[in-house]
C-alpha positions as CSV (number, residue, x, y, z in Angstrom):
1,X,21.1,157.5,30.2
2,X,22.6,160.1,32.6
3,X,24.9,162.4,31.0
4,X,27.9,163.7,34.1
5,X,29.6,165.9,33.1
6,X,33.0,166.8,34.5
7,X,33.8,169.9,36.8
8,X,36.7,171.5,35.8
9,X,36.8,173.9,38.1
10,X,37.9,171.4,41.0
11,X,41.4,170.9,41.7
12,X,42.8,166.9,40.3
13,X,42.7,166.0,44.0
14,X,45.1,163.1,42.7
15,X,47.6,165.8,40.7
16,X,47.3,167.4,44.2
17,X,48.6,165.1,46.4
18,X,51.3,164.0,43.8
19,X,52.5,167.8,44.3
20,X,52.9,167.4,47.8
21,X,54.5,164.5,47.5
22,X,57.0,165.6,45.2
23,X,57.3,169.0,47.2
24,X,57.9,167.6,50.1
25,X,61.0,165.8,48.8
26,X,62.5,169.0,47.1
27,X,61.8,170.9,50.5
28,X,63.7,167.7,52.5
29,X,66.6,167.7,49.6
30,X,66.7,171.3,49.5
31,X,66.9,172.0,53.4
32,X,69.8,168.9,53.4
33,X,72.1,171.2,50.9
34,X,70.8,174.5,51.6
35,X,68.7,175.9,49.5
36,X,67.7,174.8,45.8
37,X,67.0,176.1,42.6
38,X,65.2,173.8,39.7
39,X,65.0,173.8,36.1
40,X,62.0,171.6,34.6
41,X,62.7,169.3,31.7
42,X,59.3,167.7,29.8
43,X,59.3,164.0,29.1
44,X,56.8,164.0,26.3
45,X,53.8,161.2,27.7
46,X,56.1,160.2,30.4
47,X,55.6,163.5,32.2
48,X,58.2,166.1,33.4
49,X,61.6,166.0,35.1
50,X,62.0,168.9,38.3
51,X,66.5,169.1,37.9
52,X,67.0,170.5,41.7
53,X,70.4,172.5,41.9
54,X,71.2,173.7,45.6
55,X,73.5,175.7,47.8
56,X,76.2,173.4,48.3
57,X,76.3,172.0,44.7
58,X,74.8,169.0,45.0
59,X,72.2,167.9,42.5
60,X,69.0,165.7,42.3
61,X,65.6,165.4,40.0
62,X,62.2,164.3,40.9
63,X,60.1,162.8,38.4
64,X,56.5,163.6,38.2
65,X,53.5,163.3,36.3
66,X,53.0,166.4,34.2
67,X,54.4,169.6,34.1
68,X,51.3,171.3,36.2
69,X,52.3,169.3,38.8
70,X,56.4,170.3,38.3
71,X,55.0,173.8,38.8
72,X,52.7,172.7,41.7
73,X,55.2,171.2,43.3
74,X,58.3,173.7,42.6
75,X,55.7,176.5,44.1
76,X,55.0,174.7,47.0
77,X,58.2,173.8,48.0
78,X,58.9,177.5,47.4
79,X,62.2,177.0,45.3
80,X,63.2,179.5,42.5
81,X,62.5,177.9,38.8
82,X,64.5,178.8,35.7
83,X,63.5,178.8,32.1
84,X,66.6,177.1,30.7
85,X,69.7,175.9,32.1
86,X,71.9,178.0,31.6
87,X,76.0,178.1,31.4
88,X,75.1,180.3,35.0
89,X,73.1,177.3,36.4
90,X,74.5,175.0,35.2
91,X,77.9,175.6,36.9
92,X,76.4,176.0,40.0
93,X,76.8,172.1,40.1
94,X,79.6,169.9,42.0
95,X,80.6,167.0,40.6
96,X,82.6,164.6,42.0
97,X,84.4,161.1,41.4
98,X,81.1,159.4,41.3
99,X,79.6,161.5,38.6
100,X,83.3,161.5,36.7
101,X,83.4,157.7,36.8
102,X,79.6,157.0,35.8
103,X,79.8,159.5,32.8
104,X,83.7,157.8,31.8
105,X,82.4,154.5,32.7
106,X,80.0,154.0,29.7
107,X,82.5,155.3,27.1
108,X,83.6,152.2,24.8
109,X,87.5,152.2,25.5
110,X,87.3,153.3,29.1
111,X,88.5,151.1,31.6
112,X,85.4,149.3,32.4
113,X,84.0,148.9,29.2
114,X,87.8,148.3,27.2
115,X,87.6,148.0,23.1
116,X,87.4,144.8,21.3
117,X,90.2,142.7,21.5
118,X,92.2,144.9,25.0
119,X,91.8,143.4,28.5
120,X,90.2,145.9,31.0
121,X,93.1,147.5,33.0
């Protein structure tokens, strides 16, 4: 029996191409609001989270496989990457109707989801 073995030294061509992939969006939503900034959030097995933060305030996260890719991709895009995020970040973000009504939408006793017993306004 032939023993392979496998070479380490070679770039994942697959991680590779998910990087470019994923850069390629970050650059498209980054250019659209100008500029971005991204914090990276691990999702245990399910891989990482890249939270994109630009100019304007607008907000967005790409989903990828591992966090070698997050980095892969965040360096190819060539967008600044915090450690944390921070009170500073953090307020760097708009939100608007939208994001007020999503977030007060899936309280129990808001409008759309009313408490036992109360009709929804």
């Amino acid at each position: 029996m032939a023993h392979t073995q496998q070479d380490d030294t070679k770039p994942n061509t697959r991680d590779a191409r998910r990087a470019a992939k994923a850069a390629k969006s970050i650059t498209a939503f980054a250019a659209a609001h100008g500029g971005a900034e991204a914090q990276f959030a691990h999702l245990g097995e399910k891989g990482a989270r890249i939270v994109l933060v630009c100019g304007d305030g607008a907000w967005g996260d790409v989903v990828v496989d591992s966090m070698e890719v997050a980095r892969a991709a965040t360096e190819k895009a060539g967008v600044t990457v915090h450690d944390e995020f921070s009170g500073e970040f953090a307020a760097k973000v708009v939100t608007g109707p939208y994001e007020w009504c999503r977030m007060a939408g899936i309280q129990i006793g808001s409008p759309s989801h009313p408490r036992p017993g109360r009709s929804a306004a």
